[in-house]
N, C-alpha and C positions, 0 to 999 in steps of 0.2 A: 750656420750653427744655431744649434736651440736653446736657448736656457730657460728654465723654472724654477722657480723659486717658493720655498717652504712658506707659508703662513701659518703665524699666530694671532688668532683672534682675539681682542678683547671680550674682556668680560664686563666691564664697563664702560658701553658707549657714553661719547659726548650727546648731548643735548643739539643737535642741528639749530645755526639760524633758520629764524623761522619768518621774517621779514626780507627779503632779498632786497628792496629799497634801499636800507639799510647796513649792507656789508662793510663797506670803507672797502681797506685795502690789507690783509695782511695780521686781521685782528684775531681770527677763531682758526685752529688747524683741527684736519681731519684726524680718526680716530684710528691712523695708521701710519707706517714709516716703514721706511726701507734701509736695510744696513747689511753693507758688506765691506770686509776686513779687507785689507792689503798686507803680506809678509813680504818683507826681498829675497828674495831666494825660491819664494811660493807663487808670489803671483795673488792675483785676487781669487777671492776664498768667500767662504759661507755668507754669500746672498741669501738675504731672508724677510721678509714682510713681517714688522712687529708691533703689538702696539704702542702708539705713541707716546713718551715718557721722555724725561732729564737724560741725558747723555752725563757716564760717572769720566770723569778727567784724573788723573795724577796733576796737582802743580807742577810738577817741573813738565807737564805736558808741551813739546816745541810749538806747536800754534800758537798757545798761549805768550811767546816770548820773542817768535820769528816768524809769526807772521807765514805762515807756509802755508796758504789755505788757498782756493779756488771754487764757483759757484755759478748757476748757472739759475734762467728766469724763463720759464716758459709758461702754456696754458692747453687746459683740456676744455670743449665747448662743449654743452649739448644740444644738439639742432634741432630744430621742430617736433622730426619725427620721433624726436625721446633719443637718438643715440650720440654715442660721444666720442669727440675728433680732438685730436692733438694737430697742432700748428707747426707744419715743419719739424720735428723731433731730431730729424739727421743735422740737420744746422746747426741746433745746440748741441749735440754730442760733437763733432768738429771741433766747436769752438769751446768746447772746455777741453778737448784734447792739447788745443795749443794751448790755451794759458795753462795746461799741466808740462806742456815741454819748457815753457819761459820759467817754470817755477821749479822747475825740478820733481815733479812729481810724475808717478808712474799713472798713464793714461787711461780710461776704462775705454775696452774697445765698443764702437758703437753699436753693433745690434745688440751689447749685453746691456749699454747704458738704454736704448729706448724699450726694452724689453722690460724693464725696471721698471720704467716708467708706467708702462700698457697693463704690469700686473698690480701694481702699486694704486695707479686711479682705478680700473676694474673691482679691489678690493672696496674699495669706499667712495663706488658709482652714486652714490645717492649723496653724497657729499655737491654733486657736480650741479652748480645752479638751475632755474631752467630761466629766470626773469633774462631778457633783451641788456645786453652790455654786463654783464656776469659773467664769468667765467672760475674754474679752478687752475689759482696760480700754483703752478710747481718750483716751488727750490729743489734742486741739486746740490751737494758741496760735497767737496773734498778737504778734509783737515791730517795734518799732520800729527801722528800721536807718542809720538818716540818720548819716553820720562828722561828726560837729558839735557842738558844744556850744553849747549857748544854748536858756535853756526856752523852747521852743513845742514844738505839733506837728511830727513829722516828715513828711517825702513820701513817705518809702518804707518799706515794711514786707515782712514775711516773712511765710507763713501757715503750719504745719507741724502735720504729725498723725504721731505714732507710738504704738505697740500695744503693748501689754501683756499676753504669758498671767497672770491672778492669781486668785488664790483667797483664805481671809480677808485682811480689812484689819488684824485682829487677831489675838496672838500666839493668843490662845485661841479664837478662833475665835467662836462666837455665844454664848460666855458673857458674863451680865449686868456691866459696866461701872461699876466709880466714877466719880464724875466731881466734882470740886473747884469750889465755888461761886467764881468768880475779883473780891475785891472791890476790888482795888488799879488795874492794866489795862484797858483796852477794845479794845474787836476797829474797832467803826466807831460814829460820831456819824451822825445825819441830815441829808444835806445832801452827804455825803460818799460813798466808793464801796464803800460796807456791802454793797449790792444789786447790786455785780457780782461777778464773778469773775477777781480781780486779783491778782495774786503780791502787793503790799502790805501786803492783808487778811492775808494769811497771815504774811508777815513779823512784822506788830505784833504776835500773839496766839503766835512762840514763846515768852518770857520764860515766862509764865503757866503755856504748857502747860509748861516744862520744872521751874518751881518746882511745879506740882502733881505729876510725876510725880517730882521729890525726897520729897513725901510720903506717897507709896504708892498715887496716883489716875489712871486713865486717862487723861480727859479735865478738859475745862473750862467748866463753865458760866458763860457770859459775860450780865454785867448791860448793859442799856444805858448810853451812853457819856454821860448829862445825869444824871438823878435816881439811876442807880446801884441801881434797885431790881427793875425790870423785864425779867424772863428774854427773854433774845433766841436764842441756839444753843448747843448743846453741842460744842466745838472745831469743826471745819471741815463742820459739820452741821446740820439745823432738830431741831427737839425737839417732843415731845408727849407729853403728857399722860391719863389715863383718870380724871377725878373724879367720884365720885360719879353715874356711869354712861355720864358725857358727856364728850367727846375736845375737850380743848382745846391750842392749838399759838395762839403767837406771832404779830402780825398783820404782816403786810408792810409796816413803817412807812417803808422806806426805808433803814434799816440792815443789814436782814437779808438773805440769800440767798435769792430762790426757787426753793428746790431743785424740779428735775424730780420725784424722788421724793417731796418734801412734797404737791406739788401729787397727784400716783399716791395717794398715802395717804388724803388727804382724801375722792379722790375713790371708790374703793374702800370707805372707812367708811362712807360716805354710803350707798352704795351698798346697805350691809349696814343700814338702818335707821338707824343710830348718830348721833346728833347729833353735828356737831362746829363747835366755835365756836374763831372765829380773832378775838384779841381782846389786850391787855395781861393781861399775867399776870403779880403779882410774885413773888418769890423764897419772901419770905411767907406767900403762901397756900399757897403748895405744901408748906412747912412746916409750916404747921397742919392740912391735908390729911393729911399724916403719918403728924402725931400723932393726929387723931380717928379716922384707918382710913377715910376716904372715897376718899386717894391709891391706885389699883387701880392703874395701871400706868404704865410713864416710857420710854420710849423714842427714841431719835434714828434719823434717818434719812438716806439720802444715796448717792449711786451709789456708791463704796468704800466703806462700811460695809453698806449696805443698810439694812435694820431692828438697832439694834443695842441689845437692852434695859438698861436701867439698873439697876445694882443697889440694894437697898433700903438699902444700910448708905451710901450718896448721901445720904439723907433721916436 
């Protein structure tokens, strides 16, 4: 199936960075948005390319009060030759379908989600960096907009994508990362909505990250939310591992995120001969890895961070 989508051009562009050095992460958006409505009864309805501006809310808006919302992290590249590639697209439309099943929301079908996407960066191509480690970050989300109050589902919903020129996620850019073993908080239990990707998730895990970075540490390595022992991700990321010659990373128990990237990593390792075992890992072993010198290498991974290694003074 084909879909197209109407545009509305600005009549007032933004000013482009103009420094790609410079970017950060998530600071300047492009000079364009994507929005389409959800009715129940109707189905998803008037896709359109608009310019970028405030979204108008009702207070008694249900997002605003339960939380019904879902989002997604991707990136548009431009290669040498000037053109521009998106990373996997079908991966994240999947995996916001699921965390739209775990949340009750009505799912956007994929070739209309990456189509979105294709018309959306194509609008504001020149938005797309060309500097090495650049990229345009795309948000996705879904919010809830029913003016009501009372927990259930909502009927109506919002789909919205705006872009992002960014470059590191990080002040320093690809240097190695502490990261604070977190043993007080949890990010998600099993059972619960660990395995989507929910404003929530993120909610629960600032305290943690903000007491680690009181003590001098980037990140957060998060134990599972039952026995407290069992490494699950490192802040808003999947993590792995290099022991004793074989790549190990966290198994998909349901709490975890499956990042597009984790999945890219493994399979690439693989690729390269490399065993890699997806499995429980405690906090533990990594520790005694260490210490014996078996622990070769630590890394997290994830569409804004990318590969992002861990430092050894972590251990």
């Amino acid at each position: 199936m084909e879909f197209t989508f109407p545009v509305t051009y600005t009549e007032t562009p933004k000013t482009r960075p103009t420094d790609e050095s410079k970017l950060g992460f998530g600071r300047s958006f492009s000079d364009h948005m994507f929005l389409m409505n959800y009715t129940e009864g109707k189905g998803w309805h008037d896709g359109r390319i608009v310019p970028y501006a405030p979204l108008e809310l009702d207070p008694s808006c249900m997002v605003l009060h339960y939380a019904q919302e879902v989002f997604e992290g991707m990136k548009a590249y431009r290669w040498e030759d000037g053109s521009i590639h998106l990373f996997r697209p079908y991966e994240n439309a999947k995996r916001m379908q699921n965390s739209n099943e775990r949340l009750c929301m009505p799912a956007v079908p994929e070739d209309m989600f990456v189509e979105a996407i294709k018309e959306l960066v194509a609008v504001d191509a020149e938005w797309v960096p060309h500097n090495p480690g650049t990229s345009l970050y795309i948000r996705p989300f879904i919010f809830a907009t029913d003016a009501h109050l009372g927990v259930h589902a909502s009927a109506t919903y919002l789909f919205c994508i705006i872009c992002s020129p960014s470059g590191s996620y990080y002040p320093n850019g690809m240097s190695p990362v502490d990261i604070y073993v977190e043993s007080r908080d949890v990010r998600a239990v099993r059972g619960g909505t660990g395995y989507t990707k929910c404003g929530g998730n993120y909610a629960a895990s600032l305290r943690a990250g903000q007491e680690a970075e009181k003590k001098g540490y980037v990140q957060v390595l998060w134990l599972d939310g039952v026995e407290r022992k069992y490494v699950e991700e490192v802040g808003a990321m999947n993590v792995m591992f290099k022991v004793g010659g074989k790549v190990i990373t966290p198994m998909l128990s349901g709490s975890i995120l499956p990042g597009v990237t984790r999945k890219s990593c493994i399979d690439l390792i693989r690729s390269w001969g490399i065993e890699v075992e997806e499995r429980l890992i405690t906090a533990e072993e990594l520790f005694e890895a260490a210490e014996n010198g078996t622990l070769e290498e630590a890394w997290a991974c994830g569409t804004a961070a990318v590969i992002s290694p861990i430092d050894s003074r972590g251990w």
